[in-house]
C-alpha positions in Angstrom: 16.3 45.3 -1.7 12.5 46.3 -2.5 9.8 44.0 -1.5 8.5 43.4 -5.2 12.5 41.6 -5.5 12.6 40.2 -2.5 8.5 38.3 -3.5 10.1 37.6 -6.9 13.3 35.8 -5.7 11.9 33.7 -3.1 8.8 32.6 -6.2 11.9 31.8 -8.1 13.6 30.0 -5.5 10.4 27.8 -5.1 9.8 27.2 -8.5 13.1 25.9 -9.2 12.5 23.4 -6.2 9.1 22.2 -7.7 10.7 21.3 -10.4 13.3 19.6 -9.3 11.2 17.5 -7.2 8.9 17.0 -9.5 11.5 16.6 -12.9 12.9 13.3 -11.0 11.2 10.3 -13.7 13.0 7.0 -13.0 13.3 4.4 -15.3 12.1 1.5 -12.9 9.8 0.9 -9.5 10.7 0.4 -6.0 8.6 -2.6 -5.7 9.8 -5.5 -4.0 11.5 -8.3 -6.2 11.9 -10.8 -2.9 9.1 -10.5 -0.4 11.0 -7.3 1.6 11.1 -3.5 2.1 12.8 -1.2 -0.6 14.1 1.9 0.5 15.8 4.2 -1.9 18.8 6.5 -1.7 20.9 7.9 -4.2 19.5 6.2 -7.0 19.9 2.9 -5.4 17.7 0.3 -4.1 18.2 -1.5 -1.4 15.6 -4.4 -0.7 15.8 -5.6 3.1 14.4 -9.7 3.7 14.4 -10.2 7.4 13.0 -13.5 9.0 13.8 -14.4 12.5 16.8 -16.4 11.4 18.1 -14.5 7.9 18.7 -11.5 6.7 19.2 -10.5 2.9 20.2 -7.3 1.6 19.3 -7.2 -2.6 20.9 -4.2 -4.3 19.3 -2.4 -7.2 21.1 0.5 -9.0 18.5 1.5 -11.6 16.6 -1.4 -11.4 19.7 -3.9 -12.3 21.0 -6.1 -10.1 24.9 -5.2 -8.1 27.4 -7.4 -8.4 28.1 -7.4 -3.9 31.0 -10.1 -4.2 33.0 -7.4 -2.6 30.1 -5.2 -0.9 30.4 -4.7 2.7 27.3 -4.2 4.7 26.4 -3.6 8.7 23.4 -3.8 10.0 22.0 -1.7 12.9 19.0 -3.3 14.6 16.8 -1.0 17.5 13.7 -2.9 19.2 12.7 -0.1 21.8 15.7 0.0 24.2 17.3 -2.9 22.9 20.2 -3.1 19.8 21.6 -5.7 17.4 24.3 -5.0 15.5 24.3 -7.4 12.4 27.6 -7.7 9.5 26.5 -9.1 6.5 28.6 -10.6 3.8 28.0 -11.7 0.3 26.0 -15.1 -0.2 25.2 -14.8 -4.4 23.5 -12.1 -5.7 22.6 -10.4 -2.2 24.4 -10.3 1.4 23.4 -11.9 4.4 23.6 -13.0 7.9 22.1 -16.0 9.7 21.8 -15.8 13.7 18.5 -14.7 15.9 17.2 -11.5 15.3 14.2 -9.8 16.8 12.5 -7.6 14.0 9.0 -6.4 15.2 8.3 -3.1 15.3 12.2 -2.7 14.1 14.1 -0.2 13.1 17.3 -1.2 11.2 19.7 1.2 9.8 22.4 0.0 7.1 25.7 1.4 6.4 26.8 -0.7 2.9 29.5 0.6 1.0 29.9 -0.7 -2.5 32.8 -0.5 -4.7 32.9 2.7 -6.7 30.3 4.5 -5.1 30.0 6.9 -1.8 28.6 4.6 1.2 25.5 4.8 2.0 23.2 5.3 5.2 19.7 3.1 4.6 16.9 3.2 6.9 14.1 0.4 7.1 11.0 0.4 9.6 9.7 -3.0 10.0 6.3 -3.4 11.8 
């Protein structure tokens, strides 16, 4: 292949990556609805509310509430060496657990898998 093809596929190939990243418009905000951290994947919100004593998970799916009667939910918890392994289960419009948790300077990765759609891996960092 000639240079002057090989410049012109790869300012193709980036060009169709700007605009996909940048051709993205959602319909609603990540913001938090309940006093926690939103983290996004797949179109989906998930809003994490941890306290020392509960933990709620809100779903979002475009900025609508999901029905989680029969959403299942597990919680990994990592404090520098230390791990918590947390199930949650559906408690009205969001799933929880009660118990003792230690959340500074947390990371906690979910694994929920609703209904209908492909689980999903969710990462929060707490501080």
């Amino acid at each position: 292949m000639k240079p002057i093809h090989l410049l012109a596929a790869f300012a193709f190939s980036i060009s169709g990556l700007a605009f996909a990243a940048g051709g993205h418009e959602h319909d609603h905000e990540h913001k938090p609805l309940h006093g926690g951290v939103v983290s996004e994947v797949k179109d989906m919100d998930y809003e994490l509310v941890a306290k020392p004593d509960l933990i709620q998970l809100y779903l979002r799916d475009h900025g609508k509430p999901v029905d989680v009667s029969k959403t299942n939910a597990k919680l990994t918890i990592l404090v520098g060496a230390d791990k918590q392994e947390v199930e949650l289960k559906p408690a009205g419009q969001q799933l929880e657990a009660t118990g003792s948790f230690k959340l500074a300077n947390s990371k906690i990765v979910a694994f929920v898998s609703v209904p209908g759609k492909a689980p999903a891996t969710v990462r929060f960092v707490l501080k």
